[in-house]
Structures are given as structure tokens and as C-alpha cells.
N, C-alpha and C positions, 0 to 999 in steps of 0.2 A: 813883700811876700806875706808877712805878719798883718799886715791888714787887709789882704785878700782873704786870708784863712780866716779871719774873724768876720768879715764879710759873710763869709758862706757860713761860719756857722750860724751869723744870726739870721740868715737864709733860712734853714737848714731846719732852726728850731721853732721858727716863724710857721714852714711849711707842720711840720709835725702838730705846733699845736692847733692850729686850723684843720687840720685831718681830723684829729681826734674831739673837735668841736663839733665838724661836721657828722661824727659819728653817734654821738651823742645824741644832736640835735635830731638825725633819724631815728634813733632808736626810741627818742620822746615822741616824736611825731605819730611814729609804728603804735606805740603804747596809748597813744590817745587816741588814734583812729578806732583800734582793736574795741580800747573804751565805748567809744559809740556804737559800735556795730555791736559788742554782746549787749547793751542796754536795749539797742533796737531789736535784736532777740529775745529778751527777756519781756520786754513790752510786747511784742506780739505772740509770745507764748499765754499772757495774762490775756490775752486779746480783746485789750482794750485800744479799741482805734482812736479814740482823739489822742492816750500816749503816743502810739508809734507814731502820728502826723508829725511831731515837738521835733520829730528826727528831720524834718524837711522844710525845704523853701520854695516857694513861687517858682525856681527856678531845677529844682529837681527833676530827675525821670529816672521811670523804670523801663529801662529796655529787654524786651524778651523775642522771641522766635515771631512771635506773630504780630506785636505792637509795640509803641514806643507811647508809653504813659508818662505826659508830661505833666509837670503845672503841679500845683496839690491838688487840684480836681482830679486829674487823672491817675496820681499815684495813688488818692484815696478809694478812685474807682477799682483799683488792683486788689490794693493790700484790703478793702474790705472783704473782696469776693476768697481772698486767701483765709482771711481770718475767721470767718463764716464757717469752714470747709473743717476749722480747728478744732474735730473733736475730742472728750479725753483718750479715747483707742489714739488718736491721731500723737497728740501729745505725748503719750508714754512712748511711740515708735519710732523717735526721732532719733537717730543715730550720727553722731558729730564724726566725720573722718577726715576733715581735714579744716585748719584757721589759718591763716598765713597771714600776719601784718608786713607788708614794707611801706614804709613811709604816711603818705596818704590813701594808701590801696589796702583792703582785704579781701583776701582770697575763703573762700569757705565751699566746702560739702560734705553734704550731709545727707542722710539715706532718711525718708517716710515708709517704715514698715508697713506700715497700714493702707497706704499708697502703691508701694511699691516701686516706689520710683526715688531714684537719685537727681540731686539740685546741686546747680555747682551756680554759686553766688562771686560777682565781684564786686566791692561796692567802694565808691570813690568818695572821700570825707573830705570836707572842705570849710573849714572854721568852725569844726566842731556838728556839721548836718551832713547827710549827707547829700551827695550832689547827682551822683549817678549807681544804679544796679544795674549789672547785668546779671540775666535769669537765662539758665539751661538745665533742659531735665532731659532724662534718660529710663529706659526699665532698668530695676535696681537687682543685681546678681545675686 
């Protein structure tokens, strides 16, 4: 019986600390994604595009309502015509409402007063670039 009960607890504290690794290790992952995505914000608030490209690979894409911008060809073809559009009205009307890190995902929106329109971002990071956005926008209330 005494070496059952010892069995299970070192079951027991096996399971525990591997939960709490695991919890760890998302909460680092959340925080480095997070990392990438406000840098890539940040870069394209300076909007300077060969910064925001550093964010991508060959193998990236920006998915939106009307197209799917793959490649760095095509994500450049995107994010330029975005960053172009960046002026300082535009800049100062940027209103953050929501960042959400889990894991390797961030979730974001954010209101273009000057626009007038709401973007709801999700972007997928993947060793540090990232790999996929998704892009939706709305009239902003």
C-alpha cells in the first residue's frame, strides 16, 4: 500500500510540475509573440517598409476579405499601399481597443478615426516572424 501511495504521489507531482512548465512556457511564448506584433506596429507607424518586411518570410501572407498576399512580394505589395495611406491625421487617430496574446496568436483592434473604420488583426508568429495576418475592417461607431 505504501508504495502505491508513493507511486501516485510521485505521479501526482510529476503531473503538477509539467502543468506548471507548460504554463510558463505559454505565457513566454504569449509574451514574445506580443513582442513581435507591437514592434511590427511600431515599424509601421514610422512607416518605414523595409523595417516592417524584417517581420516576414518568403513564406508569409496577409489574408483579407478580398485577397490573400502571399510571398514578401505580396505582403510588400499590401503593407506598402497601407503605409502610403499613413498620414500624421492618420497616426494620431489610432485607437487601440483590444491586444490579446495567447500563445503564438495575437488578436488586436483598433479604431482609424480618421478613417473611420475598425480593424480587427490576427496575426500568427512563428520563430520570432510572422507567418500569417488576418485583416477585417468595419465602419467604426
Amino acid at each position: 500500500m505504501a508504495h502505491r501511495v508513493r507511486n501516485s504521489l510521485i505521479g501526482l507531482t510529476a503531473m503538477l510540475l509539467a502543468s506548471g512548465t507548460g504554463v510558463a512556457y505559454g505565457q513566454d511564448v504569449s509574451a514574445a509573440s506580443k513582442a513581435v506584433w507591437d514592434g511590427h506596429l511600431q515599424k509601421a507607424m514610422s512607416k518605414d517598409l523595409d523595417a516592417v518586411m524584417t517581420d516576414f518570410t518568403d513564406q508569409s501572407s496577409i489574408i483579407t476579405a478580398d485577397k490573400v498576399y502571399s510571398g514578401t512580394a505580396g505582403v510588400r505589395e499590401f503593407l506598402g499601399k497601407v503605409i502610403a495611406g499613413f498620414t500624421p491625421e492618420v497616426l494620431k487617430s489610432i485607437v487601440m481597443q483590444a491586444e490579446v496574446p495567447h500563445d503564438n496568436v495575437v488578436f488586436t483592434e483598433l479604431t482609424i478615426g480618421a478613417a473611420k473604420r475598425t480593424y480587427i488583426y490576427t496575426a500568427v508568429i512563428d520563430g520570432g516572424k510572422i507567418k500569417t495576418i488576418t485583416e477585417a475592417d468595419y465602419p467604426a461607431q
